[in-house]
LOSESE-955050 format. One record per residue: x negated, y, z of N, C-alpha, C, O, CB in turn. Coordinates in steps of 0.1 Angstrom, whole numbers, padded with zeros to 4 digits, always signed. Atoms other than C-alpha are relative to their C-alpha. Glycine has a CB too. Layout:
REM residues N
XYZXYZXYZXYZXYZ/...
***
This chain:
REM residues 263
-0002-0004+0013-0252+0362+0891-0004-0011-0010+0002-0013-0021-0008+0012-0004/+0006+0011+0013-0271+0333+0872+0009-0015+0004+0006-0026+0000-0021-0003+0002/-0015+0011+0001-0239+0311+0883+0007+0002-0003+0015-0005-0008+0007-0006+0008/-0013-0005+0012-0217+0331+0868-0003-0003-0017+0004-0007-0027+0001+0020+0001/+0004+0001+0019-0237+0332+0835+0003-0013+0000+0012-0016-0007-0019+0004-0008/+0005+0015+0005-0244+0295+0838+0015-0008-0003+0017-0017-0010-0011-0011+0015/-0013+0008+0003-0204+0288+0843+0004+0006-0012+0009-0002-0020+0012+0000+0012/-0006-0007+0012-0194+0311+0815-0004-0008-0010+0003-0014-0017-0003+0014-0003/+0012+0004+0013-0223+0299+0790+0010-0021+0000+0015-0026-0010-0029+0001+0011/-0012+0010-0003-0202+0263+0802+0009-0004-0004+0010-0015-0008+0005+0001+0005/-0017-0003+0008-0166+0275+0791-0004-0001-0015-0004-0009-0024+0009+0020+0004/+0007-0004+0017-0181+0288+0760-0003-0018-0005+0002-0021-0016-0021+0012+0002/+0006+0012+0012-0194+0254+0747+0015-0010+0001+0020-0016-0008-0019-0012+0007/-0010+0011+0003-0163+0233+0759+0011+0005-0008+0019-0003-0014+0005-0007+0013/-0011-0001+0012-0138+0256+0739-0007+0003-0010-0001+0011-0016+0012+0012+0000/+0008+0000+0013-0164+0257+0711+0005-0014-0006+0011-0015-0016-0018+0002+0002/-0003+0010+0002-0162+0220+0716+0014-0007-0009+0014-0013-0019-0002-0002+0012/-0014-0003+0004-0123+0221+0714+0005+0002-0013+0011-0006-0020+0004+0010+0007/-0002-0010+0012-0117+0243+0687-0003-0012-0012+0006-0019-0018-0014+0016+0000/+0008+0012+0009-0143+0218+0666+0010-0008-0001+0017-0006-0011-0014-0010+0008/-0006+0009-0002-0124+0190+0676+0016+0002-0007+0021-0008-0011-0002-0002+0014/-0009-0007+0007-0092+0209+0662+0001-0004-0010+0007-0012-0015+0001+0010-0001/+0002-0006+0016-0102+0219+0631-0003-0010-0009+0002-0010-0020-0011+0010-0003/-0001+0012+0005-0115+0186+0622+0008-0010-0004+0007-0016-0015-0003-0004+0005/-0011+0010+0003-0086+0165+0629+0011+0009-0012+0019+0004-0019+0010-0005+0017/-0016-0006+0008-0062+0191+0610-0005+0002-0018+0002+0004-0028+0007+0021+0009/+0005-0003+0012-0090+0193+0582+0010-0011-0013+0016-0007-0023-0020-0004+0001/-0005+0010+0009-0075+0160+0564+0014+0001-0005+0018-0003-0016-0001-0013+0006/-0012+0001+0002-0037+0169+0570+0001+0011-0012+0008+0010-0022+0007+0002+0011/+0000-0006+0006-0045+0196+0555-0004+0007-0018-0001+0017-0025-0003+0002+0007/+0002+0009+0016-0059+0181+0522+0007-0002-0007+0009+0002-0018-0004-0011-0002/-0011+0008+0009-0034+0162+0515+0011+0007-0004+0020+0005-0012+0005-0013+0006/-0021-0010+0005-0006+0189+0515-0008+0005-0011+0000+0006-0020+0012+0019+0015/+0003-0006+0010-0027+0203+0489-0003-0007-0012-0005+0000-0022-0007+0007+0003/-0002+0012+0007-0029+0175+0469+0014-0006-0005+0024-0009+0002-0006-0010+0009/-0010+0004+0012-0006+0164+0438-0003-0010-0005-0015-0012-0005+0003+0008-0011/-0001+0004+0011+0001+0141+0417+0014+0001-0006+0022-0003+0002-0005-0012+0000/-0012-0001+0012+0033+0147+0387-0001-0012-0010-0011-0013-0018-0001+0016-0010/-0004+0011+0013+0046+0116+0364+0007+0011-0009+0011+0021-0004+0013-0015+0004/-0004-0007+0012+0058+0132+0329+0006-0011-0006-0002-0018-0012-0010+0008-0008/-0005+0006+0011+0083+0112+0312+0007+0004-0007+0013+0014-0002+0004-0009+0002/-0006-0004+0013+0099+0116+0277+0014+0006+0005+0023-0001+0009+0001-0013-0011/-0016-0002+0000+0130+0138+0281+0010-0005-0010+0021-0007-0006+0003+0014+0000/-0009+0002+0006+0143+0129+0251+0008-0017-0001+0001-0026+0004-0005+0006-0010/-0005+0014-0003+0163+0096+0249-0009-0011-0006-0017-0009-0016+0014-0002-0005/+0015+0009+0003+0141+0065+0245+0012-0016-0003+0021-0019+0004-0016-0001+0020/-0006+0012+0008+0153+0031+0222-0009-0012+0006-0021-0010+0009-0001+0001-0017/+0001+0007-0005+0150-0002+0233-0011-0008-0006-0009-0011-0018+0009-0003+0002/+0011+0009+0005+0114-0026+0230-0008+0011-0009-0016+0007-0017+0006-0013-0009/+0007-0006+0006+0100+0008+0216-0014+0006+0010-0017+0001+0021+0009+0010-0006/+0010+0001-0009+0068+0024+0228+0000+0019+0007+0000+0029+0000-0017-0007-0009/+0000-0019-0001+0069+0060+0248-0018+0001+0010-0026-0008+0014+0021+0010+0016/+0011-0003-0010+0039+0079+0267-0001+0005+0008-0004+0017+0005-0007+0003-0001/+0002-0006-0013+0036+0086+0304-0013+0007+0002-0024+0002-0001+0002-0010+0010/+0007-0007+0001+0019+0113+0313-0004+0005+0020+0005+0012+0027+0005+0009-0012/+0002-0004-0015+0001+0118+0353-0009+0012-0001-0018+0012-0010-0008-0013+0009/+0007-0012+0001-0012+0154+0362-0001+0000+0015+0008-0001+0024+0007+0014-0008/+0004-0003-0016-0032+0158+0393-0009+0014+0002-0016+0021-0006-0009-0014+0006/+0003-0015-0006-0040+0187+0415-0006+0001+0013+0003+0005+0021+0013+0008+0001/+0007-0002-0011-0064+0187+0443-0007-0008+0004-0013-0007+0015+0006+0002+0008/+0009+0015-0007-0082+0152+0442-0016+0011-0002-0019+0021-0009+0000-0022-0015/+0014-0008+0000-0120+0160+0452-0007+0002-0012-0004-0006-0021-0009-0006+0008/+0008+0001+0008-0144+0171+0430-0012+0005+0001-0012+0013+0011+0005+0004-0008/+0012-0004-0003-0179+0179+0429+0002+0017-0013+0000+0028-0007-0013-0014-0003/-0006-0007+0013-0169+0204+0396+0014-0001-0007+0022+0002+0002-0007-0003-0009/-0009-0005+0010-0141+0206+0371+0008-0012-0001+0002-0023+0000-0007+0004-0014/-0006+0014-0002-0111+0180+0372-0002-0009+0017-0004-0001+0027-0008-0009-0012/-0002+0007-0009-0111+0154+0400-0004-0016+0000-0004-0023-0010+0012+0002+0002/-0001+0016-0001-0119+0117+0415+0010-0007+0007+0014-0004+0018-0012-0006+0006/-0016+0004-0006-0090+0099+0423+0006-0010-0007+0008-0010-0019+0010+0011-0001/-0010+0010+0007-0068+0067+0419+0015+0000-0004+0020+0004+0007+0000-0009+0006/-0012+0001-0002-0035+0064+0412+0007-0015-0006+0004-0020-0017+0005+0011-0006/-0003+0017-0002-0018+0028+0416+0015+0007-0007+0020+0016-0001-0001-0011+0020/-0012-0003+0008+0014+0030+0388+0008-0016+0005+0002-0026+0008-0003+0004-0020/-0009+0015-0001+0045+0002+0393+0006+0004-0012+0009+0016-0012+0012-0003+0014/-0008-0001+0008+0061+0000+0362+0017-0007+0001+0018-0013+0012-0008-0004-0012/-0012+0006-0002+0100-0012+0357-0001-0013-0005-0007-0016-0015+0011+0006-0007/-0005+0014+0007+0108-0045+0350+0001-0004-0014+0010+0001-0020+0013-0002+0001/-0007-0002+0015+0107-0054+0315-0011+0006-0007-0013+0002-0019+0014+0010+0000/+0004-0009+0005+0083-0030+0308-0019-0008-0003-0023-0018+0003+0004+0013+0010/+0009-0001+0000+0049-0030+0295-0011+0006-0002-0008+0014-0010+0000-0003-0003/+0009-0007+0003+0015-0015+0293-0008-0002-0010-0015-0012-0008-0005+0001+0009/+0006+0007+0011-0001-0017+0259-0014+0013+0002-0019+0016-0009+0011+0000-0018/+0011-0011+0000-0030+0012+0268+0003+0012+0002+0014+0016+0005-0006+0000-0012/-0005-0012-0002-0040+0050+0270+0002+0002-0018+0001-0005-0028-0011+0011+0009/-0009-0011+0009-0026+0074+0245-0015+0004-0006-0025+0004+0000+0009+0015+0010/+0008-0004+0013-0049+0083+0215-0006+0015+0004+0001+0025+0001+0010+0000-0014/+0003-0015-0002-0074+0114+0229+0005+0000+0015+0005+0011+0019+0008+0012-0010/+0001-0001-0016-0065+0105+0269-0013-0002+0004-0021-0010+0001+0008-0010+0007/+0016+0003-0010-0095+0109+0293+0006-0013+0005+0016-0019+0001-0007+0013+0015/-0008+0010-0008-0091+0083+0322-0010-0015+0001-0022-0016-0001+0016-0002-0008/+0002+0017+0001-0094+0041+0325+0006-0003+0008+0006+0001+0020-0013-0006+0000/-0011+0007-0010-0070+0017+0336-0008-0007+0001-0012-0011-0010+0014-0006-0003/+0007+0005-0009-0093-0001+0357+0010-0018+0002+0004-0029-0001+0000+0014+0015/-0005+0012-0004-0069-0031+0366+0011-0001-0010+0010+0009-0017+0005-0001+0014/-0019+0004+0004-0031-0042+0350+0000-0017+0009-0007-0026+0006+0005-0003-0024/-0007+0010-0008-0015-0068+0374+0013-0002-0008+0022+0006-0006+0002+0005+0015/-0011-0001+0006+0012-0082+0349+0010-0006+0009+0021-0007+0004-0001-0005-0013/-0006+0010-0005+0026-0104+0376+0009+0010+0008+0022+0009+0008-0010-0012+0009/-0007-0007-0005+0035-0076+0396+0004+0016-0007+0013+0023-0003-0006+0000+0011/-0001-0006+0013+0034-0052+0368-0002+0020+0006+0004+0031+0006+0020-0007-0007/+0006-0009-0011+0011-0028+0388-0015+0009-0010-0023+0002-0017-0006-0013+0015/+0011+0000+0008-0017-0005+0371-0008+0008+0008-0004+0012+0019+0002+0005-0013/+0013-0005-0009-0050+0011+0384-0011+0009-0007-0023+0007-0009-0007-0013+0005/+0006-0008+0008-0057+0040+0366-0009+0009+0007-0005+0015+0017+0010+0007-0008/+0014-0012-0004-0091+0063+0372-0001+0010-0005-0001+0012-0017-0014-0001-0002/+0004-0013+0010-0095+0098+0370-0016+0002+0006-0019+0005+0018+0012+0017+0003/+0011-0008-0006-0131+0105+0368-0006+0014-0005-0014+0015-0014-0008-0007+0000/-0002-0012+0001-0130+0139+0370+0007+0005-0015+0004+0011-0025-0013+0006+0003/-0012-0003+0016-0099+0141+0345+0009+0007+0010+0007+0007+0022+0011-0018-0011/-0010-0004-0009-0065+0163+0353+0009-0006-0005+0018-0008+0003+0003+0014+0002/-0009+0006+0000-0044+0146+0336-0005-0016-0011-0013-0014-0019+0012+0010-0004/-0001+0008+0006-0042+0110+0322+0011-0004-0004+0021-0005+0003-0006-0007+0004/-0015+0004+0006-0015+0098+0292-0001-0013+0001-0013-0015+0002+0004+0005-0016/+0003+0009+0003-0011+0060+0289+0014-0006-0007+0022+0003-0005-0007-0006+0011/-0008+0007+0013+0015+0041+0264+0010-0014+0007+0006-0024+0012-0016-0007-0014/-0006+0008-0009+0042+0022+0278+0010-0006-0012+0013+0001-0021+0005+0006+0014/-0007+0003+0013+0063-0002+0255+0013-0003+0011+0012-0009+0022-0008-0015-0013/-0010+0001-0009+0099+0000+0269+0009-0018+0003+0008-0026-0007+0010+0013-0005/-0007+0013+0003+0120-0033+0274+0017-0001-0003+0019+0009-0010-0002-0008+0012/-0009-0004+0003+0158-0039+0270+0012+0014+0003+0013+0022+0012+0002-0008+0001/-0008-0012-0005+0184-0017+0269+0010+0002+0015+0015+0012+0018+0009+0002-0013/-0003+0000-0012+0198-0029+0304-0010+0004+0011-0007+0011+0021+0006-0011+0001/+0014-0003-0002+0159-0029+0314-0001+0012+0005-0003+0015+0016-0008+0000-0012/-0001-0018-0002+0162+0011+0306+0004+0009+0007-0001+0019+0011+0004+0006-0006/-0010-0005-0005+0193+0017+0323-0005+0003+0012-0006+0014+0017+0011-0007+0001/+0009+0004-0018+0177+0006+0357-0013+0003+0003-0017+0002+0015-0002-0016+0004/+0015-0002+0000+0141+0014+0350-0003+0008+0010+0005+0017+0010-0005+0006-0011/+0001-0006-0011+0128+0030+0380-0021+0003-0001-0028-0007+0001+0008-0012+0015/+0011+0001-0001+0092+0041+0378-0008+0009+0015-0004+0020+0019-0004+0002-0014/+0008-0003-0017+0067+0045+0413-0013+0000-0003-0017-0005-0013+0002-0012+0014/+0012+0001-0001+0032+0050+0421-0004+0010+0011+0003+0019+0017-0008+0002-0012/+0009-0004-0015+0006+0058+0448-0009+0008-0006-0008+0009-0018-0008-0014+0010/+0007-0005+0005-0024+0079+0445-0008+0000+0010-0003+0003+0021+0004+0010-0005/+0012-0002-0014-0060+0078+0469-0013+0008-0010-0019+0007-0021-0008-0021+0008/+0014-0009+0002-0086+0105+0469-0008+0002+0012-0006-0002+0023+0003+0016-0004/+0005-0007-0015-0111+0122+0493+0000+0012+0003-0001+0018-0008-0012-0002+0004/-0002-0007-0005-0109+0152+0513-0013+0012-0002-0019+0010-0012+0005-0005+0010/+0013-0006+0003-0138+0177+0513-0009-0001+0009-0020+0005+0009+0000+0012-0002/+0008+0008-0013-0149+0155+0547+0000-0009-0003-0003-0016+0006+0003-0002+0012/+0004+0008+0005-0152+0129+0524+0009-0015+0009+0005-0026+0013-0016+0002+0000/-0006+0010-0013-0122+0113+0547+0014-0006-0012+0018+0002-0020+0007+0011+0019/-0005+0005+0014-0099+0091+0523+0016+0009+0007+0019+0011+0019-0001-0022-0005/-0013-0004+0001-0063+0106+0519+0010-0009-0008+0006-0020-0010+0000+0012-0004/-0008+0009+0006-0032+0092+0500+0013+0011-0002+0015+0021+0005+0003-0014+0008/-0016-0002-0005+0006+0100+0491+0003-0004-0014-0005-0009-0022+0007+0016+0007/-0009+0012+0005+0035+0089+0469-0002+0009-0015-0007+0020-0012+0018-0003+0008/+0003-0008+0014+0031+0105+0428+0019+0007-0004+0030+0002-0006-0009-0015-0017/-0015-0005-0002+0061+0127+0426+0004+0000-0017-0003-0006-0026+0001+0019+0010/-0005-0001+0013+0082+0137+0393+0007-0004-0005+0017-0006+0002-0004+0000-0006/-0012+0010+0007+0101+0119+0365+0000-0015+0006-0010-0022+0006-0004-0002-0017/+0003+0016-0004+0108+0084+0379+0013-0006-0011+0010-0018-0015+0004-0004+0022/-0005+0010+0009+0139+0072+0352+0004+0006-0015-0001+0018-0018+0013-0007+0008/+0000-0001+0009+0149+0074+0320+0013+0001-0010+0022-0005-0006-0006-0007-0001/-0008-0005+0005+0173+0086+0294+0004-0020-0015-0006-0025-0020-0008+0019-0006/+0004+0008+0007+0188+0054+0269+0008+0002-0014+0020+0004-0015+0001-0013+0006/-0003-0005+0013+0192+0061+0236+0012-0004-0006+0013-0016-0003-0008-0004-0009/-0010+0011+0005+0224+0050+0218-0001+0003-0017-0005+0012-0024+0018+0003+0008/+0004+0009+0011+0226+0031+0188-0012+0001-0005-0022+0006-0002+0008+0001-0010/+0015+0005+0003+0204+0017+0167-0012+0007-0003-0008+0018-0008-0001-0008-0010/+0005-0008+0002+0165+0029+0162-0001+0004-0016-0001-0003-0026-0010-0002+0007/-0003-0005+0020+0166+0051+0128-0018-0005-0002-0028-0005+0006+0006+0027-0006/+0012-0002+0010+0138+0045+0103-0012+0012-0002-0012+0023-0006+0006+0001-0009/+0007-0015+0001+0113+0067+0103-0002+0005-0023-0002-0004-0031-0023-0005+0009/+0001-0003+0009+0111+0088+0069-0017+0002-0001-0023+0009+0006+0010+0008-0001/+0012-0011+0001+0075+0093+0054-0001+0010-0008+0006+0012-0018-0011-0005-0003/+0001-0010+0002+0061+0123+0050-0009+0003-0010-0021+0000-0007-0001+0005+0009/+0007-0003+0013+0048+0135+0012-0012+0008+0006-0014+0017+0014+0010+0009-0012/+0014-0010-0005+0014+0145+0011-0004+0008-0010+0001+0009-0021-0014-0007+0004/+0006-0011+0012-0009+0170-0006-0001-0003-0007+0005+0004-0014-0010+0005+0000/+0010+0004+0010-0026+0153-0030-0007-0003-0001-0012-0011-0009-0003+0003-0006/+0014+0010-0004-0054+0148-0014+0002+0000+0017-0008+0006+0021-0019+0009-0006/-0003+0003-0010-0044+0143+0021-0007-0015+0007-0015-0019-0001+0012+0001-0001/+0004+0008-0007-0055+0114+0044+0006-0016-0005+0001-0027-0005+0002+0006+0014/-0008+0016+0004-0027+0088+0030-0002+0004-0018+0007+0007-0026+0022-0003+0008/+0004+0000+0016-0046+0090-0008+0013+0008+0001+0022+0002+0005-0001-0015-0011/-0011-0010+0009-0021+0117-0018+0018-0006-0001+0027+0000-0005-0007+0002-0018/-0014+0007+0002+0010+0093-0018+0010+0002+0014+0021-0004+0014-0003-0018-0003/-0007-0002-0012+0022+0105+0019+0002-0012+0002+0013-0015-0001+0012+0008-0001/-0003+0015-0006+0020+0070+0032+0011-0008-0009+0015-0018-0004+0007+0001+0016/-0008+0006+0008+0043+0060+0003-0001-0016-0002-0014-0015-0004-0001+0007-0012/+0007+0007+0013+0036+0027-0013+0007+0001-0014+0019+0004-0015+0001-0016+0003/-0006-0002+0012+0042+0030-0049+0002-0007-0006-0006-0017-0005-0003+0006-0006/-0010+0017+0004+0062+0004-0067-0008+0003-0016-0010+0013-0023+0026+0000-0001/+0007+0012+0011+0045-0017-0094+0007+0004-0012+0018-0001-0014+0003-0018+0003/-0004-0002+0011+0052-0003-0127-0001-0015-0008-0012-0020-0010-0007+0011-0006/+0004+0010+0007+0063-0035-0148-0003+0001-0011+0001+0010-0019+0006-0007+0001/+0004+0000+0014+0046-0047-0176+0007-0005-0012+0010-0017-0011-0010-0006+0000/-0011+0003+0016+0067-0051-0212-0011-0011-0005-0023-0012-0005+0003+0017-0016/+0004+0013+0004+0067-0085-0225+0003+0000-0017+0013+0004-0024+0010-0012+0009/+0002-0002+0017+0056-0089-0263+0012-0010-0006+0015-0022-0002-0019-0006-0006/-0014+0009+0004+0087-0099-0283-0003-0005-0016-0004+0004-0024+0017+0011+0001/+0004+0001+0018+0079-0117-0320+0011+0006-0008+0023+0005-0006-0001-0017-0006/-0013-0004+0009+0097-0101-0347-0004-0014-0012-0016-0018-0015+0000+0020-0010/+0007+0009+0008+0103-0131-0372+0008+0008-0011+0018+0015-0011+0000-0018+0002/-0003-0004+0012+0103-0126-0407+0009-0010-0010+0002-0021-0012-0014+0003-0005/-0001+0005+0008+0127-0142-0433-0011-0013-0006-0021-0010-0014+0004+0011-0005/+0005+0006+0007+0115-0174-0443-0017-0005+0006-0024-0013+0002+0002+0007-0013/+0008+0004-0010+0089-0175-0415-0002-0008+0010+0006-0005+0019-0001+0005+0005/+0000+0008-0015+0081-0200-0387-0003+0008+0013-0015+0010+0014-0013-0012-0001/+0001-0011-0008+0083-0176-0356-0013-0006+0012-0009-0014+0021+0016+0004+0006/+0010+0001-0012+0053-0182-0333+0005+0003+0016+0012+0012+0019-0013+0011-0004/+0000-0002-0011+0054-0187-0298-0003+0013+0008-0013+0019+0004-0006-0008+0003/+0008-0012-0002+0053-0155-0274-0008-0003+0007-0010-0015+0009+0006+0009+0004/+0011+0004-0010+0026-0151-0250+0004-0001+0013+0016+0003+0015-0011+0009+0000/-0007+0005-0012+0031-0162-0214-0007+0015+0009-0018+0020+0007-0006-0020+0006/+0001-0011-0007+0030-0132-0190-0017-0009+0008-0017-0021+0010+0016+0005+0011/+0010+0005-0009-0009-0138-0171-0006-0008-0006-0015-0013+0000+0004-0005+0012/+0009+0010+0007-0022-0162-0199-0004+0008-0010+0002+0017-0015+0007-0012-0005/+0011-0004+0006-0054-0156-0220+0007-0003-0016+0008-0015-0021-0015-0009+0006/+0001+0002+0018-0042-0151-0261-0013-0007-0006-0023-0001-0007+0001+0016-0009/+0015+0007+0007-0069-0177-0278+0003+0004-0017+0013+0000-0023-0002-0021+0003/-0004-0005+0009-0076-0159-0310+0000-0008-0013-0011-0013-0013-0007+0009+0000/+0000+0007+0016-0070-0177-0349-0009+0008-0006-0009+0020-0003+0015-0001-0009/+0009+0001+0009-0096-0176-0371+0004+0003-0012+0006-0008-0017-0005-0011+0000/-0002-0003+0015-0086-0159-0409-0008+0006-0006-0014+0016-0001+0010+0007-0003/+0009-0005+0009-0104-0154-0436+0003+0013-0007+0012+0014-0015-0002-0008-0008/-0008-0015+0003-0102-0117-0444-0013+0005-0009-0025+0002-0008+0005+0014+0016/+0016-0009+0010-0122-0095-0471-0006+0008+0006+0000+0014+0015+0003+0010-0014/+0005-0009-0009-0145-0074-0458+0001+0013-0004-0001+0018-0015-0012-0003+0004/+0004-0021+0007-0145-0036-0460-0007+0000-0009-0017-0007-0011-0009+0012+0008/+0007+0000+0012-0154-0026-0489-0004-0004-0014-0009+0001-0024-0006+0000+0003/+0005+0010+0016-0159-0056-0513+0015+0001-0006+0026+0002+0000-0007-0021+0002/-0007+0006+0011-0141-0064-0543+0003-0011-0002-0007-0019-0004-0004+0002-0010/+0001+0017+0005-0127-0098-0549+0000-0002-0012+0009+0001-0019+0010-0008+0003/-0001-0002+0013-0137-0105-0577+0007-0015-0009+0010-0026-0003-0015+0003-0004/-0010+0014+0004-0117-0131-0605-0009-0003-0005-0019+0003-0009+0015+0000-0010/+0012+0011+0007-0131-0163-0616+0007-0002-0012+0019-0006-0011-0004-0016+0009/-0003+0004+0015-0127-0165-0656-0002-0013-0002-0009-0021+0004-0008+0006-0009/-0008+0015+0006-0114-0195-0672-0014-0003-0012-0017+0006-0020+0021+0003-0010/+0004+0002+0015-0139-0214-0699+0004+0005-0015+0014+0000-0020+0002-0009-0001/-0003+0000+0017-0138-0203-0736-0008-0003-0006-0020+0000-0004+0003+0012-0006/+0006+0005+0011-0146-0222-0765-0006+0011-0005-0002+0022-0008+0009-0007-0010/+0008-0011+0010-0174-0206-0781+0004-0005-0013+0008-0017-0014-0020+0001+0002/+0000-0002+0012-0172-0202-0817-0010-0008-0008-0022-0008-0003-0001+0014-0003/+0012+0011+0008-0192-0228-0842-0012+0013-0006-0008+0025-0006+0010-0012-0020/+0010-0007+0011-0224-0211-0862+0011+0008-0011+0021+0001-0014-0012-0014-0009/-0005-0003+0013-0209-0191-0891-0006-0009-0017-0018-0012-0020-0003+0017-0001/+0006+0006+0012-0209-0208-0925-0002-0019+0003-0003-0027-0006-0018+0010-0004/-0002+0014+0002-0210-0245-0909+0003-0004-0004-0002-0012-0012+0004-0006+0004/-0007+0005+0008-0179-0251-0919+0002-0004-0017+0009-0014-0020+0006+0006+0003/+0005+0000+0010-0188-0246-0956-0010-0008-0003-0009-0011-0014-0003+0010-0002/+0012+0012-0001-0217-0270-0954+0003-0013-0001-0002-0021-0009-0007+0000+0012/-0006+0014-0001-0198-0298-0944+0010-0006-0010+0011-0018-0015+0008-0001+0013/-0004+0003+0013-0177-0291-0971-0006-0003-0015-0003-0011-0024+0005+0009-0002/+0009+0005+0014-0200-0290-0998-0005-0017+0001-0002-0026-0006-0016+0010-0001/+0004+0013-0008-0216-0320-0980+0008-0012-0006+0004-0020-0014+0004+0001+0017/-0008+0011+0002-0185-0341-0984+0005-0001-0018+0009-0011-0024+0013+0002+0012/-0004+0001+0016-0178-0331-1024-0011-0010-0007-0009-0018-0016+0001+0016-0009/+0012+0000+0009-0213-0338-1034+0000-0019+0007-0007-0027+0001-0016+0015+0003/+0001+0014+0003-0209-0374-1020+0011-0008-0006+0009-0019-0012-0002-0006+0010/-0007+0007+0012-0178-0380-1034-0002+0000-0012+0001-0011-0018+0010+0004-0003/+0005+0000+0011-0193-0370-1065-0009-0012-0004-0010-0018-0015-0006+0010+0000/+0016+0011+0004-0225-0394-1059+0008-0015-0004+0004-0024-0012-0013-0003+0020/-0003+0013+0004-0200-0421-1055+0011-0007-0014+0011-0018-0019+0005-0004+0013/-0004+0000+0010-0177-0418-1081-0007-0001-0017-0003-0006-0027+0007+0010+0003/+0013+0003+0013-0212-0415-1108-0003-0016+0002-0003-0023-0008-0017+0009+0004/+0008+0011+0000-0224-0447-1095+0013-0013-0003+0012-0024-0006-0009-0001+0015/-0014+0015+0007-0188-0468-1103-0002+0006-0013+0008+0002-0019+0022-0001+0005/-0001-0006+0013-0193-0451-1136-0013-0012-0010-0015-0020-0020-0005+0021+0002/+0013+0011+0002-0222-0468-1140-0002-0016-0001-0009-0023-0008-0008+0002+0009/-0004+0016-0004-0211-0502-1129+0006-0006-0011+0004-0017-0015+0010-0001+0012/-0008+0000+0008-0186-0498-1154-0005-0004-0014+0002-0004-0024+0006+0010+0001/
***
């Protein structure tokens, strides 16, 4: 009897062993089928040398919590460039290889990362083909891989790109109230002389030059100018005249006595 147990007790560990040995190897395949990555590119048509934003969403890279750790290696097209992420993307492009025109974006513990791609010509577009890889680990901490599925080309816009219109703002909005306007330079009116009959017309002033002021003599508030009177003969003493008269009889007199006398 205690060779029977001892061979059973035996069996028992080597399909224990087995089993193990199973479940192990199939743990990894079994990772990776559950494991995503999706590219998101612009459906709508995209203009030439402009800038659009690709968008990667992953689904099953490991995590200790919330989101995932995981690479994903981007090829961009020909032509093309990478100017950064997207304004408010988690993430970090870790590498850019412009030679091969290769990127090496990190999720640490992100689900999706956007990054900003500036497109190249419009033959560029036609042909644009975009690829990438993706490496994570398993929950055996055993590395995995596969290819990033989804949008791979692109729509190309025809004719030329329109203008953007801006958009009026509140009044007190973020672009000072002018909706990103600029507002055109009210010009300034140039001083025109009026000349007067019989006037020498003065020069006008030069737009941006300093008027240097003339100097006139002006009355001041309030006063009176007053007039400067002319000399007047004052008037002799009264009765002079009479004096001088008598004066002059009374020597004709004196001299007319004294030839009298002579005589």
């Amino acid at each position: 009897m205690s060779k029977i147990k001892k061979s059973n007790s035996h069996i028992a560990i080597v399909i224990a062993l087995v089993l193990s040995t199973v479940i192990i190897a199939a743990m990894p395949v079994t990772a990776a089928a559950d494991v995503s990555v999706t590219r998101d590119l612009p459906d709508d048509p995209v203009y030439a040398e402009d800038e659009i934003e690709v968008s990667l969403n992953q689904s099953g890279f490991f995590s200790f919590g919330a989101g995932g750790t995981g690479i994903v290696w981007e090829v961009l097209p020909e032509g093309f460039t990478c100017t950064g992420l997207a304004s408010g993307s988690g993430g970090e492009i870790k590498e850019y290889d412009r030679t091969t025109n290769t990127l090496r974006i990190d999720f640490p513990g992100e689900t999706t990362v956007t990054y900003v791609v500036e497109t190249g010509t419009a033959e560029q577009i036609e042909t644009a083909v975009f690829s990438g890889t993706w490496n994570t680990s398993d929950s055996s901490l055993n590395k995995i891989s596969g290819d990033v599925d989804g949008d791979t080309t692109l729509t190309l816009a025809e004719g030329p790109k329109p203008t953007p219109t801006p958009t009026p703002g509140n009044g007190n909005g973020g672009n000072g109230g002018n909706g990103g306007v600029t507002p055109t330079p009210t010009p300034t009116p140039t001083a025109t002389a009026t000349v007067t009959p019989g006037e020498t017309p003065l020069p006008s002033p030069t737009a941006g030059a300093t008027a240097t002021p003339t100097w006139s003599p002006t009355a001041s508030p309030g006063e009176t100018p007053t007039a400067t009177e002319s000399p007047t003969k004052e008037p002799l003493i009264p009765g002079f005249e009479a004096v001088f008269a008598i004066a002059g009889l009374l020597a004709v007199a004196y001299i007319v006595r004294r030839s009298g006398r002579k005589a």
